[in-house]
C-alpha positions in Angstrom: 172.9 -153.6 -57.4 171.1 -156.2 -55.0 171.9 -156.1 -51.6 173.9 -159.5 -51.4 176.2 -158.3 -54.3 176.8 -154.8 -52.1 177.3 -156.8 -49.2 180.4 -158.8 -50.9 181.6 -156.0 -52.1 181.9 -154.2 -48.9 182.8 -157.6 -47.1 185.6 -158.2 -49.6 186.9 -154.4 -49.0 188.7 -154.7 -52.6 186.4 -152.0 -54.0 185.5 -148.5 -52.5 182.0 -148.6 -51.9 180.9 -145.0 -51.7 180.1 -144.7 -55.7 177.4 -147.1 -54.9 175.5 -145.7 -52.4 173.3 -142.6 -52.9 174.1 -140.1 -50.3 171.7 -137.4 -51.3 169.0 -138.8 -49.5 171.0 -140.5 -46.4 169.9 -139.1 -42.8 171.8 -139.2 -39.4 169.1 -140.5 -37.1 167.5 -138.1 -34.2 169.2 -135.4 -35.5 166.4 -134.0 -37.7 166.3 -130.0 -35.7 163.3 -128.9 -33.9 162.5 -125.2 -32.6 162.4 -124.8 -28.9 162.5 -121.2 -26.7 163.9 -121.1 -24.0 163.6 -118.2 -21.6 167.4 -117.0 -20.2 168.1 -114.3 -17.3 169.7 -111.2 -18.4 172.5 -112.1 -16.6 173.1 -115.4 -18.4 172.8 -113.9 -22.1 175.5 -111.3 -21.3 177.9 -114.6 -20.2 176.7 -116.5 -23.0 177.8 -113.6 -25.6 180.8 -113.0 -23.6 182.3 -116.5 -24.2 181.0 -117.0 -27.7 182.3 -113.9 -28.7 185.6 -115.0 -27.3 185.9 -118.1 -29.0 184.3 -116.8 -32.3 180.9 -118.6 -32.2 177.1 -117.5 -32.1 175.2 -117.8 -29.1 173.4 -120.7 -30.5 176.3 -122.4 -30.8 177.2 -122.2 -27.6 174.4 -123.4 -26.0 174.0 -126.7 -28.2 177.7 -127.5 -27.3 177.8 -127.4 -23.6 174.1 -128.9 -23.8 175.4 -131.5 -26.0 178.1 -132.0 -23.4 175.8 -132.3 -20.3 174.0 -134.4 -22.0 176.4 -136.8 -23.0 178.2 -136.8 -19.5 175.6 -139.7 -18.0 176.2 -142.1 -20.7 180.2 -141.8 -20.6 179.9 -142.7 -16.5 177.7 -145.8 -17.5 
């Protein structure tokens, strides 16, 4: 299918679009995962496995969330 024809089909919003597109190779940008370490206190791995044990998540987890949220706290005050 060219491009214009895709186009008026998704313009026109008659037709669901999704058969046409070939998700198998789609990628979210800047979210391909890359390795870092990162050095914690004692202290601070105990409180991290506290709390993801408490709400049923790995460590890992964890941290990416409330990093994710840090993160994202500059841009929602802009």
């Amino acid at each position: 299918m060219k491009a214009k024809d895709f186009d008026k089909k998704f313009d026109q919003g008659k037709d669901d679009i999704i058969e046409d597109l070939d998700l198998s190779t789609a990628k979210r940008p800047n979210q391909t995962p890359r390795r870092v370490n990162v050095d914690f206190p004692e202290w601070m791995i105990v409180s991290l496995d506290k709390e993801a044990a408490r709400l049923g998540v790995t460590r890992q987890s964890i941290i990416k969330v409330w990093l994710a949220e840090r993160l994202e706290r500059p841009a929602l005050n802009k």
